[in-house]
C-alpha positions, 0 to 999 in steps of 0.5 A: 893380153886375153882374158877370161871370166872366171865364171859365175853360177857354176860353183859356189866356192870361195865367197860368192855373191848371194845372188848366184846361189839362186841363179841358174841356166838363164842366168849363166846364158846371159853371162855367156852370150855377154862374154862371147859379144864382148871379146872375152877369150874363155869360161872357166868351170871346176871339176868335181864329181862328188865332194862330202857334204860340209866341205869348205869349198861349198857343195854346188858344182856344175859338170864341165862337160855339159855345162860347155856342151850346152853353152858351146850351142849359145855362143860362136867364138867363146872357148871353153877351160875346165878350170882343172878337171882333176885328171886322175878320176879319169882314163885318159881315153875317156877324157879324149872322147868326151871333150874331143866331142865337144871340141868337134861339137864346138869348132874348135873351143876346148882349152883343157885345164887338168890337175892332180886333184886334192880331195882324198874324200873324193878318190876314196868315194870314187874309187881311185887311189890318191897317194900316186896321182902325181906319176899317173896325172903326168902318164894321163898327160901324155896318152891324152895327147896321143888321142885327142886329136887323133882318129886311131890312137895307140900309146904305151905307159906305165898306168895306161896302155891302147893300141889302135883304137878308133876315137871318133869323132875327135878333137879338132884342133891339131893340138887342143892346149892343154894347161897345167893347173897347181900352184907349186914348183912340181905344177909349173914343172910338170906344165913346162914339160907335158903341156902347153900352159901353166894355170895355177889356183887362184891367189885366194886359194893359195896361188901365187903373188904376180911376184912369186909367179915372176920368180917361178916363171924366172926358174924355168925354161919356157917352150916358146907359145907357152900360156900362163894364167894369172888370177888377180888377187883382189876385184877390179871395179871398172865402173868406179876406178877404171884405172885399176883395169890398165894397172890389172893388164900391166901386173899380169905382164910384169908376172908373165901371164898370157891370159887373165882369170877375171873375177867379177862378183857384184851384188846383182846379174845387172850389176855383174853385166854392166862390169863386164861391159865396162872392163871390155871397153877398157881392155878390149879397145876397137 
């Protein structure tokens, strides 16, 4: 089982600890190179380019292209998951010079989360229609393959359309994964078909119970190496109750997840640190 930390500093959505909302590049450094020594698979960022102010989600989100950019320059083995971009804010050629670039930067980093998007006040600011972001996600998809790791790419779609175009530099790995994010049957259906992986919201914003992901898994035919993230419902304290980290690693299994999205919110960034260090002895074993 890998895991991930859902990362701190980078978005103030959901209830976020106090300290964070004070916490900058220093800090968030601190998290990465702690990461990245302890074994950790990835770091997540959100993607959100402009959201009215007010909004439930909070107002303070990081670009996850420079935030990785950056963090890619402090850390050696530790990947990188845009926890999702909202694909259809983007063209497709777009995305694969921009975080093809980083995957090259990078040695090989980039996990690709993408979703469809669910802030009609975002598309309507940046331009972008809403109502077809399902069909012109799913074309995205697909021209995002024929690009990313490609040096001269060509692709023919009902949304998007190049032919013989030059993307250099560009992704290194042969095939960068691309996960699916989305909590819904069309979500899993749309991972299962046009990705490498399945990473659906949170519990706490609606994303499934290790139960229901089951049934969902259960429902459909997976491609064989297909990753499923699982986001734990409730917070694990692998000081005070460090049993609580093999009953986390054996409900993830039983759900079908590949990869854990750890979350780990403490009053302080000691505090924060010391649990990552304790979770990592516990799941990580030498």
């Amino acid at each position: 089982m890998k895991v991930g930390i859902s990362s701190p500093i980078v978005a103030l959505s959901g209830n976020r600890p106090a300290w964070e909302e004070h916490a900058g590049v220093p800090e968030l450094v601190k998290v990465a190179r702690a990461a990245d020594r302890l074994g950790f698979d990835f770091m997540t960022c959100p993607d959100h380019v402009a959201v009215p102010q007010g909004v439930p989600q909070r107002e303070r989100f990081y670009d996850p292209l420079a935030t990785f950019s950056f963090l890619a320059g402090q850390t050696e083995r530790l990947r990188f998951l845009p926890y999702v971009l909202v694909l259809p804010l983007y063209h497709p050629l777009e995305l694969a010079k921009r975080y093809g670039t980083l995957d090259f930067l990078s040695g090989g980093r980039l996990i690709f989360g993408l979703g469809v998007g669910s802030v009609p006040a975002e598309f309507d600011m940046l331009g972008k229609p809403f109502e077809d972001r399902g069909a012109r996600a799913d074309d995205a998809l697909r021209a995002l393959r024929a690009s990313l790791s490609t040096r001269v790419a060509s692709y023919e779609g009902p949304y998007y359309s190049f032919k013989d175009v030059v993307v250099d530099p560009h992704a290194v790995q042969a095939r960068v994964p691309l996960w699916v994010g989305g909590h819904t049957g069309r979500a899993l259906r749309r991972a299962v078909t046009l990705a490498d992986g399945w990473a659906p919201a949170p519990q706490s914003f609606h994303g499934p119970s290790p139960e229901k992901m089951r049934e969902m898994l259960d429902s459909v035919e997976l491609p064989s190496d297909f990753s499923v993230v699982f986001t734990p419902g409730h917070r694990v304290d692998a000081l005070k109750a460090p049993h609580r980290v093999t009953e986390l690693l054996e409900t993830a299994a039983a759900a079908g997840g590949t990869h854990i999205n750890l979350t780990v919110k403490h009053e302080s960034l000691a505090h924060y640190l010391e649990q990552l260090e304790a979770f990592a002895e516990l799941a990580f074993p030498a």
